[in-house]
Structure formats: structure tokens, C-alpha cells
C-alpha positions in Angstrom: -0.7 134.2 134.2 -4.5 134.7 133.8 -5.7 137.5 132.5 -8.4 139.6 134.8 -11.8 139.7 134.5 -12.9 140.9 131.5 -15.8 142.6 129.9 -17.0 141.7 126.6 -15.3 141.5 123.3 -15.8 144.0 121.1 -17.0 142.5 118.0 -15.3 145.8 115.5 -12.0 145.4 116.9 -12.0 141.6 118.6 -10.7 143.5 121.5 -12.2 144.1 124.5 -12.8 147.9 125.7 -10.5 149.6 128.3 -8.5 146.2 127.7 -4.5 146.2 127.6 -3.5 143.4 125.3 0.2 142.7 126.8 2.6 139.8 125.6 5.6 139.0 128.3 8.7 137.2 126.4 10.8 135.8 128.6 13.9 132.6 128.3 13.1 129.9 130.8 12.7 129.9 134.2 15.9 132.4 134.6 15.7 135.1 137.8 15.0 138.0 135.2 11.9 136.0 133.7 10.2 135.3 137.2 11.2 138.5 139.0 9.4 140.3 135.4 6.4 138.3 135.6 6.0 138.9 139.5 6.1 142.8 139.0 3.8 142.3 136.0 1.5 140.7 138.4 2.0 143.0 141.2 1.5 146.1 138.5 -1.7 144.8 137.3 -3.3 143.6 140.9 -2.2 147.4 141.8 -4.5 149.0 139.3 -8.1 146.6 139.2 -9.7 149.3 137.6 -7.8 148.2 134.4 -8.4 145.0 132.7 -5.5 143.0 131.0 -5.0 140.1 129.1 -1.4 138.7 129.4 0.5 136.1 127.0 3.8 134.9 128.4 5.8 133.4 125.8 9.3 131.3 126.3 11.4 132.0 123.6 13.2 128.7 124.6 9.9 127.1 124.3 9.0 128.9 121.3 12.0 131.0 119.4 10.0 131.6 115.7 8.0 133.9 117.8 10.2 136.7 118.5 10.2 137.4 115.2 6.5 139.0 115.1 7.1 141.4 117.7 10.5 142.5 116.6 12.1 141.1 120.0 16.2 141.8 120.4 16.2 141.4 124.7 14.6 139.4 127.4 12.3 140.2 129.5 10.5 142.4 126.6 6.7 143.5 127.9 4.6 144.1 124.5 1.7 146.2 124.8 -0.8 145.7 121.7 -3.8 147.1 123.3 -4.1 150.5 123.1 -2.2 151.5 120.7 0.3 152.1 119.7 2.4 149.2 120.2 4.6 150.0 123.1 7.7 147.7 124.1 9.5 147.5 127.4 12.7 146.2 127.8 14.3 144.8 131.2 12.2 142.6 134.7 9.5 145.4 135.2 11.1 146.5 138.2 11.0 150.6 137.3 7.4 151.1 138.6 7.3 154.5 137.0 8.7 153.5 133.9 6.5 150.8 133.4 2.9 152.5 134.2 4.5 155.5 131.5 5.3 152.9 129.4 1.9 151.5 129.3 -0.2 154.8 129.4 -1.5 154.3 133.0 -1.7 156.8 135.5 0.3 156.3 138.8 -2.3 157.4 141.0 -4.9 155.8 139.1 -5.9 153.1 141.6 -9.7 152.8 139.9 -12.2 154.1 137.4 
């Protein structure tokens, strides 16, 4: 998934501002993993007036890096960016829980 458009970094932090930094884990190609990475899709299309930039990482692919982020379940959504580091656990599918999870509003449809 590519992330939005994106304004500049910001050279302090290396992050970008008003930017969520979010990393998807997901095993393979399994219902749980696409259906979470369609409603991470849909979620961010739903609010443009955020930016994002969005790692998905297979664990099948790629199982040393679970480790960094402290990952027990798949789908896990990480956010980074703001802090603090957030973690969501489960395909994205609890709208609500998601947008509280990651600090946005759900009426917020713009800045």
C-alpha cells in the first residue's frame, strides 16, 4: 500500500508533520490479512485530510521483525507517528475502535 501524498520531512524528527507513521503486520495472503489491509485503505481514503505512511510487513516473509514492535497476534496495526506508540489488534473492521485507536476524529473528514 502507498502511502498518501505527503508534505515534507521534517528534518528534527525525520518525520513528516501531521503524518501517521503506521506499520500493518499481517501472515500471508490469509482472509484476516486482506480484509485488514482493505479497511486500512478504506480508513485512510475516508479521512484525506490526514497524511499516512503505511509499511505492511509479512511475518511469513519476514518473522525477525515482530520482535521490534513487540507483536503477539495478526493483523497488528502499529502506529509510530504521533506518539505514543499505539497497537491495534484484529482486521480493522471496528471503525470506531480504530479512528480512537489512532487519535482521529470520526467526523473529521478534512483540515
Amino acid at each position: 500500500m502507498s502511502p498518501a501524498a505527503l508534505p515534507s520531512a521534517d528534518p528534527a524528527s525525520g518525520s513528516r508533520p501531521g503524518c501517521y507513521r503506521l506499520c500493518l503486520y499481517v501472515a500471508g495472503r490469509t482472509t484476516k490479512s486482506l480484509t485488514a489491509m482493505a479497511n486500512l485503505k478504506r480508513l485512510c481514503e475516508e479521512h484525506p485530510a490526514y497524511h499516512y505512511e503505511i509499511n505492511t510487513i509479512d511475518l511469513l516473509e519476514n518473522p525477525r521483525l515482530a520482535a521490534a514492535d513487540q507483536i503477539v497476534a495478526l493483523p497488528t496495526l502499529v502506529r509510530h507517528l504521533p506518539a505514543p506508540i499505539k497497537r491495534i489488534i484484529g482486521d480493522l473492521s471496528n471503525t470506531e475502535r480504530v479512528l480512537a485507536g489512532l487519535g482521529i476524529s470520526p467526523g473529521t473528514a478534512s483540515r
